[in-house]
Every structure is written in structure tokens, then in C-alpha cells.
Biopython code that builds the backbone (N, CA, C, O; Angstrom):
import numpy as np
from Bio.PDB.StructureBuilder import StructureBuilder

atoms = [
    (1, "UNK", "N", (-29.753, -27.999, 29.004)),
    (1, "UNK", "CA", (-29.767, -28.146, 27.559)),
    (1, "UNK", "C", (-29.208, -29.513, 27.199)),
    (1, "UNK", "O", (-28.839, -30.256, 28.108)),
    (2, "UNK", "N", (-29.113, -29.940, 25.755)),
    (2, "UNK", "CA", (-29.347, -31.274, 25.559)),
    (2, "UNK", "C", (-28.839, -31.205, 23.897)),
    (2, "UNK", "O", (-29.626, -30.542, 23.221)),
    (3, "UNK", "N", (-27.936, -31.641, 23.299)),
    (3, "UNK", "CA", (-27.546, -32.046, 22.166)),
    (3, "UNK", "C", (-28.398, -33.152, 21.757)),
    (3, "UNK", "O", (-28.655, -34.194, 22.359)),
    (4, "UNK", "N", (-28.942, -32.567, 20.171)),
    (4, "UNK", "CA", (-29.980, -34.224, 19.462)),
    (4, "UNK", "C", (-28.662, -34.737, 18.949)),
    (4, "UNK", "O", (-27.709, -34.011, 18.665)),
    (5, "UNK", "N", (-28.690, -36.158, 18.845)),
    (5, "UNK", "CA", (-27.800, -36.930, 18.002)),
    (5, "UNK", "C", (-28.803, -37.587, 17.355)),
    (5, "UNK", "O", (-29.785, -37.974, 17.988)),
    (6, "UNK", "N", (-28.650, -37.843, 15.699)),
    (6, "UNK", "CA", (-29.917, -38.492, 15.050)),
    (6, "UNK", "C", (-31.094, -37.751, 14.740)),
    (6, "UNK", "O", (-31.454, -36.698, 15.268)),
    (7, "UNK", "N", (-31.791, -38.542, 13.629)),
    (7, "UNK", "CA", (-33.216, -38.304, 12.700)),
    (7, "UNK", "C", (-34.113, -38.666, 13.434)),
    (7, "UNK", "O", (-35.161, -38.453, 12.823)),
    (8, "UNK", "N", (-34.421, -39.303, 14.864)),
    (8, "UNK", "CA", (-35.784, -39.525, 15.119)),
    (8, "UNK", "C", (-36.642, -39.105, 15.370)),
    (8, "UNK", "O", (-37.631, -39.823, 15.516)),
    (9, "UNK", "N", (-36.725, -37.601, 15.570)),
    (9, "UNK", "CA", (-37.239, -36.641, 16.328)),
    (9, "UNK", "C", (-37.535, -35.554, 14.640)),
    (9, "UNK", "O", (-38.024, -34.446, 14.863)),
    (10, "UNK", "N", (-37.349, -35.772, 13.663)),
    (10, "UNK", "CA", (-37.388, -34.353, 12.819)),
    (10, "UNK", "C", (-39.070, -34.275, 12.764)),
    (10, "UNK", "O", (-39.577, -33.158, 12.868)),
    (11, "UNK", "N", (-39.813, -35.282, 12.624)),
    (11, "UNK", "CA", (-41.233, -34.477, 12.718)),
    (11, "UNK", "C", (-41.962, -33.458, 13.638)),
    (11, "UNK", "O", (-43.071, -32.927, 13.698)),
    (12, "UNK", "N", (-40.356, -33.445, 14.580)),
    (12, "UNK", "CA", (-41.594, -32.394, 15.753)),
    (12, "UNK", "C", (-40.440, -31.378, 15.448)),
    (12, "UNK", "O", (-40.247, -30.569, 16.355)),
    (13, "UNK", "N", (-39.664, -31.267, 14.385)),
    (13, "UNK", "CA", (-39.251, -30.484, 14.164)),
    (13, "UNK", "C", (-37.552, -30.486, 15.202)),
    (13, "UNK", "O", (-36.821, -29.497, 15.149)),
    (14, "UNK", "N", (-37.293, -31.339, 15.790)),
    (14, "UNK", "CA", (-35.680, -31.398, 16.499)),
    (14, "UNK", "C", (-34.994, -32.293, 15.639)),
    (14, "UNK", "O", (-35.157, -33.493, 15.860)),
    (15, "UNK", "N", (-34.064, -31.856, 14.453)),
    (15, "UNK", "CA", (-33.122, -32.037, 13.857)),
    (15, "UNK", "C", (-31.521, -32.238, 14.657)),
    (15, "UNK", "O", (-30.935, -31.727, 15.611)),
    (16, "UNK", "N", (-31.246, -33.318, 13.611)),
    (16, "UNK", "CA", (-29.601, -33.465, 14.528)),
    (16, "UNK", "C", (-28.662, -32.626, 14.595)),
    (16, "UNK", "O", (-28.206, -32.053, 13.606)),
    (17, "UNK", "N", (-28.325, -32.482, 15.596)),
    (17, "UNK", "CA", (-27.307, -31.475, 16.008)),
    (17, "UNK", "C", (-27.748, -30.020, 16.537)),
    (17, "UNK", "O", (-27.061, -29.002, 16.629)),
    (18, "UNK", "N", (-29.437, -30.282, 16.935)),
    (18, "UNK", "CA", (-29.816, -29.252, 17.584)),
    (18, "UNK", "C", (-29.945, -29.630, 18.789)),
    (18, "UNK", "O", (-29.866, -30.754, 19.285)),
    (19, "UNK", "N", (-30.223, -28.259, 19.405)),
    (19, "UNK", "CA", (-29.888, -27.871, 21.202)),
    (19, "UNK", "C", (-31.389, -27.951, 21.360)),
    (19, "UNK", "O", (-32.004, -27.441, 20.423)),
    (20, "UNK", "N", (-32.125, -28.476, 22.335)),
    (20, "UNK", "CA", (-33.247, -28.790, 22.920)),
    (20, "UNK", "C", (-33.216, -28.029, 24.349)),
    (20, "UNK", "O", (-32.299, -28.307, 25.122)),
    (21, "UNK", "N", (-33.999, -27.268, 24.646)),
    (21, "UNK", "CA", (-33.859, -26.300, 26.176)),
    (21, "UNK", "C", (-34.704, -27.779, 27.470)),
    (21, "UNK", "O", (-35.855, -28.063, 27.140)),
    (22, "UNK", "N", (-34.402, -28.214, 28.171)),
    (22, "UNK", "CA", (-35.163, -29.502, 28.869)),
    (22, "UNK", "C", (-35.424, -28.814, 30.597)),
    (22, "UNK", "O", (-34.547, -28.266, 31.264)),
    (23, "UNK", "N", (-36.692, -29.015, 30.970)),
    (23, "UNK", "CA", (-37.397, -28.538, 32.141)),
    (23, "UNK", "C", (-37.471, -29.394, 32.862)),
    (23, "UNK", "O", (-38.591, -29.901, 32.917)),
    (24, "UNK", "N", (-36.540, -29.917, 33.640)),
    (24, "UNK", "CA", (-36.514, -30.832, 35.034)),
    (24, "UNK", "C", (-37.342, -30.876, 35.964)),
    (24, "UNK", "O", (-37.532, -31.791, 36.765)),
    (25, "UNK", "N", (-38.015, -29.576, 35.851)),
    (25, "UNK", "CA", (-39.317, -29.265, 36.852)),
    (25, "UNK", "C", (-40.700, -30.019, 36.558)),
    (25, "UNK", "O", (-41.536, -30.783, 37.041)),
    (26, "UNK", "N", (-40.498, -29.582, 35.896)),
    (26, "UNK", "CA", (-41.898, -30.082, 34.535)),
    (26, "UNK", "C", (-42.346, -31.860, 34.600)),
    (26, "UNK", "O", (-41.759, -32.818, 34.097)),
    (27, "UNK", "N", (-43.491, -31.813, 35.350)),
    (27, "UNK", "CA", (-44.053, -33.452, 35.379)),
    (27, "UNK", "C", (-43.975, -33.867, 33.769)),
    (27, "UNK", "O", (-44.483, -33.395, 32.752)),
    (28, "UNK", "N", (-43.375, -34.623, 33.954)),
    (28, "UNK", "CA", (-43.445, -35.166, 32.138)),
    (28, "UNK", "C", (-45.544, -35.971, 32.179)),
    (28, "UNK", "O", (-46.237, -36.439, 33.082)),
    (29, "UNK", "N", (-45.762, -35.728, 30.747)),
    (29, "UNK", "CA", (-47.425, -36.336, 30.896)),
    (29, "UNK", "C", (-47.162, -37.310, 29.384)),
    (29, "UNK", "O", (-46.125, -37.374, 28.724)),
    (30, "UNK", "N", (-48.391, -37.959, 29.151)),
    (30, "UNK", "CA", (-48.401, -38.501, 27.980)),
    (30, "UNK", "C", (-48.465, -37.920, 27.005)),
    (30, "UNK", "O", (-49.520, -37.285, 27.012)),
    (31, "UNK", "N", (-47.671, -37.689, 25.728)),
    (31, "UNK", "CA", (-47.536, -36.714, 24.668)),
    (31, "UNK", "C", (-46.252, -36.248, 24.756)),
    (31, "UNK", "O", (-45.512, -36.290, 23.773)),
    (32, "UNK", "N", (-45.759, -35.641, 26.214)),
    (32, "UNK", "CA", (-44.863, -34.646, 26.434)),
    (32, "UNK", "C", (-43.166, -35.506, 25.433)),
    (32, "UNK", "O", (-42.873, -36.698, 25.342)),
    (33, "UNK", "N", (-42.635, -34.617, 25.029)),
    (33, "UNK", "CA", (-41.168, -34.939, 24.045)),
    (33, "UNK", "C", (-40.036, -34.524, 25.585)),
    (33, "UNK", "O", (-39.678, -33.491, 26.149)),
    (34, "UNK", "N", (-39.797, -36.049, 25.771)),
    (34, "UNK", "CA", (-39.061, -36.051, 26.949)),
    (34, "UNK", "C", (-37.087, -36.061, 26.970)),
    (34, "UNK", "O", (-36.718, -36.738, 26.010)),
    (35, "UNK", "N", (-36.244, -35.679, 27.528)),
    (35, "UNK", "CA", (-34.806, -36.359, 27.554)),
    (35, "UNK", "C", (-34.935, -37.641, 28.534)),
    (35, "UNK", "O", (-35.575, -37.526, 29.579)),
    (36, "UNK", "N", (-34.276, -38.944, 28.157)),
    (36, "UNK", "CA", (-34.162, -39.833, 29.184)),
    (36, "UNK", "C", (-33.314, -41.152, 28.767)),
    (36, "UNK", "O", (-32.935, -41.442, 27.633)),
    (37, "UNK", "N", (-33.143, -41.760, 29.775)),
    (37, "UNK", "CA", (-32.258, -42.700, 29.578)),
    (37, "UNK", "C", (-32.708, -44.167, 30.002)),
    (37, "UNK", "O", (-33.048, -44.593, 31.106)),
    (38, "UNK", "N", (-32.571, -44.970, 28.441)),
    (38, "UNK", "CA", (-33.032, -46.346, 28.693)),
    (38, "UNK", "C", (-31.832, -47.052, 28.453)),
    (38, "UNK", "O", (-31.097, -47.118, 27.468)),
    (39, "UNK", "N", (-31.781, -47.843, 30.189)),
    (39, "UNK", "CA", (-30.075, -48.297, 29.981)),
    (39, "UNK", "C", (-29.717, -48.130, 29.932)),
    (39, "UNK", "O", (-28.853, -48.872, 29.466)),
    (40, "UNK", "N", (-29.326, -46.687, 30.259)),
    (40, "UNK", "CA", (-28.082, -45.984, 30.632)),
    (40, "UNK", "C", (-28.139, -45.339, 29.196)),
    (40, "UNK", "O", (-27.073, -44.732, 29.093)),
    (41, "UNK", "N", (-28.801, -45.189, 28.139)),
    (41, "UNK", "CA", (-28.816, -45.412, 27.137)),
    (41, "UNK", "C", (-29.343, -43.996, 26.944)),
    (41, "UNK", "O", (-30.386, -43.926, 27.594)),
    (42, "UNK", "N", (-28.979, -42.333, 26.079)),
    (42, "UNK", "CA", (-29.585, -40.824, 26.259)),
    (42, "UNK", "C", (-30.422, -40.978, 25.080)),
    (42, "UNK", "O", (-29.994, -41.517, 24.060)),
    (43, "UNK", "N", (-31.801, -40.443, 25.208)),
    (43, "UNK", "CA", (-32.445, -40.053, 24.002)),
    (43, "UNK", "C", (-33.758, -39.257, 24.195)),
    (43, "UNK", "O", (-34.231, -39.171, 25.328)),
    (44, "UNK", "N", (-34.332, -38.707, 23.202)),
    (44, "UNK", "CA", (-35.167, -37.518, 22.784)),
    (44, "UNK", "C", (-36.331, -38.396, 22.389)),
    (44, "UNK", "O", (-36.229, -38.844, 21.247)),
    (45, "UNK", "N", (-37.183, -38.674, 22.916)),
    (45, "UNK", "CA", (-38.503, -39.414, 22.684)),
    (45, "UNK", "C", (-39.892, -38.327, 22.942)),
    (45, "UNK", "O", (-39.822, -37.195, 23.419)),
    (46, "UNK", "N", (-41.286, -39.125, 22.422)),
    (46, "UNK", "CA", (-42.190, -39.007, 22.925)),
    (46, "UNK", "C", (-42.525, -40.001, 23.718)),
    (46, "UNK", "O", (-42.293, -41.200, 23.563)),
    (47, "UNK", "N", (-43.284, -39.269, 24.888)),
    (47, "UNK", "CA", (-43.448, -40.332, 26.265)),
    (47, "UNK", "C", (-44.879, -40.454, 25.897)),
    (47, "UNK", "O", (-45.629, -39.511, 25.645)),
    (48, "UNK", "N", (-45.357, -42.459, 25.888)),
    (48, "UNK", "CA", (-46.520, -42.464, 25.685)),
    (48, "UNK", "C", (-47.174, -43.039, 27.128)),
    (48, "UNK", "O", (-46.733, -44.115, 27.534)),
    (49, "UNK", "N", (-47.870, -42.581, 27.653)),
    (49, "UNK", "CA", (-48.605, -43.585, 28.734)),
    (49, "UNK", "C", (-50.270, -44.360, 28.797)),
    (49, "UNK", "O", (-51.436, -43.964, 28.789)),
    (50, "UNK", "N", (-49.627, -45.530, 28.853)),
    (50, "UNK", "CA", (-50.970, -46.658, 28.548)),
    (50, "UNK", "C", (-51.349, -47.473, 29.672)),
    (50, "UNK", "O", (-51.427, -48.694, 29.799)),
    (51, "UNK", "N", (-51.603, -46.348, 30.593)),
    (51, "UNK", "CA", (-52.001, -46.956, 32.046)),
    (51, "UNK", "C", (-50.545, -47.680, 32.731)),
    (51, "UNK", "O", (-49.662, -46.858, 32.973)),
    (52, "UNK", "N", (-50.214, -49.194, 33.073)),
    (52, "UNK", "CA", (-48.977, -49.015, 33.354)),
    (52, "UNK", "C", (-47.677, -49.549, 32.626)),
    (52, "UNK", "O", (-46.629, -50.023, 33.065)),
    (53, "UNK", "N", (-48.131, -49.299, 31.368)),
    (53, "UNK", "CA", (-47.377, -49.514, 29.908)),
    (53, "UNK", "C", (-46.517, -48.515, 29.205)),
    (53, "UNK", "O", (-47.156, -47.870, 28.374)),
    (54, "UNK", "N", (-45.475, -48.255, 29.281)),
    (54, "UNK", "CA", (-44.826, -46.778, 28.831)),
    (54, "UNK", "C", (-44.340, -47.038, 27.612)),
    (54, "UNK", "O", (-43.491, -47.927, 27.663)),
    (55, "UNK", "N", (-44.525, -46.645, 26.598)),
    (55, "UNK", "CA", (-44.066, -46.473, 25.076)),
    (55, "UNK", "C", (-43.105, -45.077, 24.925)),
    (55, "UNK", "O", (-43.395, -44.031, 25.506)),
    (56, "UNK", "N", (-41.660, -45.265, 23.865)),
    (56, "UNK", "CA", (-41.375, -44.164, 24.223)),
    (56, "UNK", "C", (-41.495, -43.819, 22.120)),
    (56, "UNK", "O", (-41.224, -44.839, 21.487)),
    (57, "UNK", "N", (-41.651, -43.262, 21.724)),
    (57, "UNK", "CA", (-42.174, -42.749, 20.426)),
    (57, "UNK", "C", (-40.891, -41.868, 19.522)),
    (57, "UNK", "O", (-40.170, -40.946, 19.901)),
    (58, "UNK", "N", (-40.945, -42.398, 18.538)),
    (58, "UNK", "CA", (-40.290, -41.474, 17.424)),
    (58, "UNK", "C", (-40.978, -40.115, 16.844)),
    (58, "UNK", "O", (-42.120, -40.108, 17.304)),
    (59, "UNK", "N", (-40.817, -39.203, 16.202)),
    (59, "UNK", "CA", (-41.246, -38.187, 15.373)),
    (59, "UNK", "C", (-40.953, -38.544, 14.109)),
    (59, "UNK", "O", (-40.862, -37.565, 13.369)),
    (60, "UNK", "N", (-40.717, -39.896, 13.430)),
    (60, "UNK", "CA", (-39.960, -39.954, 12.807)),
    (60, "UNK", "C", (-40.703, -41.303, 11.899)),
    (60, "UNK", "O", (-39.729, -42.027, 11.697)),
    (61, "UNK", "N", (-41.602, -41.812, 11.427)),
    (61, "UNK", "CA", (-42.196, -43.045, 10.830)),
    (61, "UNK", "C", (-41.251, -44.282, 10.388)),
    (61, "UNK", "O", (-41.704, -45.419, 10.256)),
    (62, "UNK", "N", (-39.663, -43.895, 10.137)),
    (62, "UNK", "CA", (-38.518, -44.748, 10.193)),
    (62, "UNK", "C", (-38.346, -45.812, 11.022)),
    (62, "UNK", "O", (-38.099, -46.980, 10.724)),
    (63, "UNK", "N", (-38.553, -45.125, 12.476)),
    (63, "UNK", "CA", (-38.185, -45.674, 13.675)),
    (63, "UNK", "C", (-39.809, -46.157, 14.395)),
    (63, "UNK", "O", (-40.718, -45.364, 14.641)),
    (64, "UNK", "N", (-39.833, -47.286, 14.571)),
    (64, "UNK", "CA", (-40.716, -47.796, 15.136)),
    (64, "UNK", "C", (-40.716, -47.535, 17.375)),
    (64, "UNK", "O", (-39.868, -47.327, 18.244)),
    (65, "UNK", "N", (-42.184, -47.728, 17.307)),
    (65, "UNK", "CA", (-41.985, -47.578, 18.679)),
    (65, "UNK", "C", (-41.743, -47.994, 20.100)),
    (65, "UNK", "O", (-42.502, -48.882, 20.488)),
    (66, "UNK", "N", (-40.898, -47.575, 20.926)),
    (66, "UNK", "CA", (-40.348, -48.847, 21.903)),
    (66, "UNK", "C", (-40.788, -48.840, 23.187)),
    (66, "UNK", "O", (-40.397, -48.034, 24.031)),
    (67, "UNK", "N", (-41.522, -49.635, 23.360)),
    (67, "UNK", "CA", (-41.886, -50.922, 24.415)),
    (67, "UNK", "C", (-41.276, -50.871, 25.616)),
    (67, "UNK", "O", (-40.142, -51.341, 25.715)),
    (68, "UNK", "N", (-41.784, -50.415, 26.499)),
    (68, "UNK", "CA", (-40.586, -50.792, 27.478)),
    (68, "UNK", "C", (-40.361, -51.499, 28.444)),
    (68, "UNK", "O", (-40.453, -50.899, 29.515)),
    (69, "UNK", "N", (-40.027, -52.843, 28.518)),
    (69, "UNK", "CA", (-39.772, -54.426, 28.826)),
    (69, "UNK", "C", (-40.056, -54.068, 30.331)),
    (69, "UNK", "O", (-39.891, -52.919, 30.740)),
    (70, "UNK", "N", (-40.580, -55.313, 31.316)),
    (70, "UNK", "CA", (-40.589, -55.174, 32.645)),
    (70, "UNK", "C", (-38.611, -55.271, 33.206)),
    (70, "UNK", "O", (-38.064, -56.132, 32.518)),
    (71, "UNK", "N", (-38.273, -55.046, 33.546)),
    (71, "UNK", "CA", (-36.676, -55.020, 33.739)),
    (71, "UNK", "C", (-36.048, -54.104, 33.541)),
    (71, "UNK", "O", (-35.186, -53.814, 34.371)),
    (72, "UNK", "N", (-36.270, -53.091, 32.081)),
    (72, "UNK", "CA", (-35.680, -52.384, 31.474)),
    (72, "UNK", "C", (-35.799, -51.042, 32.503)),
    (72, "UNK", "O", (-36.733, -50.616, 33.182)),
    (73, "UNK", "N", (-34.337, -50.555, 32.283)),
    (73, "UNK", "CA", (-34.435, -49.537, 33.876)),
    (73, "UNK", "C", (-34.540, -47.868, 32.371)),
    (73, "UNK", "O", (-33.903, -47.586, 31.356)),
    (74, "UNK", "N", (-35.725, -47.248, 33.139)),
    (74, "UNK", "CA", (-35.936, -45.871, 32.141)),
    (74, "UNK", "C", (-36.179, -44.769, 33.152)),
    (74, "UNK", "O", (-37.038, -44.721, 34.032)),
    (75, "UNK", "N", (-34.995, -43.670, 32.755)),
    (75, "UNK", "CA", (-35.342, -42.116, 33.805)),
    (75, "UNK", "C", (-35.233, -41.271, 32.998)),
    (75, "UNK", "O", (-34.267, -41.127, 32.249)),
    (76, "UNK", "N", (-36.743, -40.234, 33.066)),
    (76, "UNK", "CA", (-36.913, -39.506, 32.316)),
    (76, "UNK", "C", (-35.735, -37.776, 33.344)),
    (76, "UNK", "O", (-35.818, -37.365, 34.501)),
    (77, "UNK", "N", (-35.130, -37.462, 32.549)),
    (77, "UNK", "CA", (-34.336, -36.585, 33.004)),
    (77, "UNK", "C", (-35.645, -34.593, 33.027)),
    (77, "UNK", "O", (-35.767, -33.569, 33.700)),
    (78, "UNK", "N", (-36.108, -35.117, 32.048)),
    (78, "UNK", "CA", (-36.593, -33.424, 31.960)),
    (78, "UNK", "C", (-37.597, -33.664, 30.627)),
    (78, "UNK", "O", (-37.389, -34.603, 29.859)),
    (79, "UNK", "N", (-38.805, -32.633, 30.417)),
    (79, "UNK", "CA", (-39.528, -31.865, 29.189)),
    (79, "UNK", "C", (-38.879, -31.076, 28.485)),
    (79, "UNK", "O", (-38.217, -30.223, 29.078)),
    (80, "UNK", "N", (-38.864, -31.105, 27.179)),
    (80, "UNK", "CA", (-38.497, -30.426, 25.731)),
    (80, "UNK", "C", (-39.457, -29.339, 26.190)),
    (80, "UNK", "O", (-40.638, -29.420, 26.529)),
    (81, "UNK", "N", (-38.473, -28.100, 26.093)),
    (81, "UNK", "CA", (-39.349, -26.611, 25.740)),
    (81, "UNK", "C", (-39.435, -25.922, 25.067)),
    (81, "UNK", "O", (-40.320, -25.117, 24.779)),
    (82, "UNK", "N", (-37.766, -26.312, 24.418)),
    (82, "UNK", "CA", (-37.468, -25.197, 23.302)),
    (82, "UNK", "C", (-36.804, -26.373, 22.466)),
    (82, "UNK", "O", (-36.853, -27.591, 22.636)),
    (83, "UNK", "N", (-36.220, -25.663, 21.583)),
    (83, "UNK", "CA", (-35.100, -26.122, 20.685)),
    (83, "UNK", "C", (-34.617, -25.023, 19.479)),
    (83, "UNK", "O", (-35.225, -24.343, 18.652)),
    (84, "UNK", "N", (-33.055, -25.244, 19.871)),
    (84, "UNK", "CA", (-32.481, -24.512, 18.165)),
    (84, "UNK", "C", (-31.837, -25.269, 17.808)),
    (84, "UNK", "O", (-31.164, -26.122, 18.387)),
    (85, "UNK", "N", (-32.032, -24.949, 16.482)),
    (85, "UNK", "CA", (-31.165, -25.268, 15.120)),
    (85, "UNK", "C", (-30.705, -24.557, 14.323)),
    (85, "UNK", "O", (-31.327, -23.674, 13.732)),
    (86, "UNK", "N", (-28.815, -25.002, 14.097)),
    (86, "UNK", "CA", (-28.366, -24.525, 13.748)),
    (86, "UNK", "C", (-28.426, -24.411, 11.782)),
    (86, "UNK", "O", (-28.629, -25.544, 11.345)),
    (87, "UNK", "N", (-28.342, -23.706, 11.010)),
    (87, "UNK", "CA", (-28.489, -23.947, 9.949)),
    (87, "UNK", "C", (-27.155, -23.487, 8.976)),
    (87, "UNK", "O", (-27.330, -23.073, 7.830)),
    (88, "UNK", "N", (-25.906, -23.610, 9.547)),
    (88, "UNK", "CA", (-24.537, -23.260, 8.762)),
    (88, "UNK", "C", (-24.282, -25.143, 8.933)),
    (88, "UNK", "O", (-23.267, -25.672, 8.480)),
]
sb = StructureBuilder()
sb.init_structure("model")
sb.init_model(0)
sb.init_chain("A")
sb.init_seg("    ")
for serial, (resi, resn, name, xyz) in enumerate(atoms, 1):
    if name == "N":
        sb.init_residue(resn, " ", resi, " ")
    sb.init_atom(name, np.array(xyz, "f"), 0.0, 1.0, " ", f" {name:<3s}", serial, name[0])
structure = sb.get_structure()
């Protein structure tokens, strides 16, 4: 499981401060709403794949979409399966 921190994700419906269930098993594909870390860096993206170009995507039209530089070190930890939210 996986705490959201942040708005980037509310169009697919993962609001902040919800619990995301994440499948380590699970080949991440293009589309798939991944956990991972850019730069050491944790976040809740959509994984885009453009042959050998990886975009990682907002739910969110705020946040534009990020690029991910030849250098830049990115590990996708697991697939989004679930998610709750809390509403108190």
C-alpha cells in the first residue's frame, strides 16, 4: 500500500491522503497508474510508453507531463489496483 500526497492524480479518482493498494507483480504497460520513483523522488503517475520514450502523466490538467531526461534514474515500484478514500 501507498499513501497519495497531492492533487495530481484526482481525475482517476486518487485524492490526497488516500491509500492506493500497488501490485509489484503486475508488468506495468502503457496507460497503467504506476507507484515509482524519479530520483529518488515517490509518486503516483500514469506510465506513458512511446517506444523508447517514457512520459510519466498527471490525472490532473494542472500538472503538465514529464519527460523523462536520458540520465534521469526512474523505478517503477508496482500497478495501482485499488484505492481508498477517506472522507472524515
Amino acid at each position: 500500500m501507498a499513501n497519495i500526497d497531492g492533487d495530481s492524480m484526482v481525475g482517476a479518482k486518487i485524492f490526497h491522503d488516500s491509500l492506493v493498494v500497488v501490485d509489484r507483480s503486475r508488468k506495468p504497460s502503457s496507460g497503467s497508474i504506476v507507484i515509482a520513483a524519479l530520483n529518488n523522488e515517490p509518486l503516483c503517475k500514469i506510465l506513458i510508453l512511446q517506444g523508447d520514450h517514457v512520459v510519466l502523466k498527471s490525472a490532473n490538467p494542472a500538472y503538465p507531463p514529464r519527460h523523462i531526461l536520458e540520465g534521469e534514474e526512474l523505478s517503477i515500484w508496482g500497478v495501482v489496483r485499488h484505492g481508498v478514500t477517506s472522507f472524515e
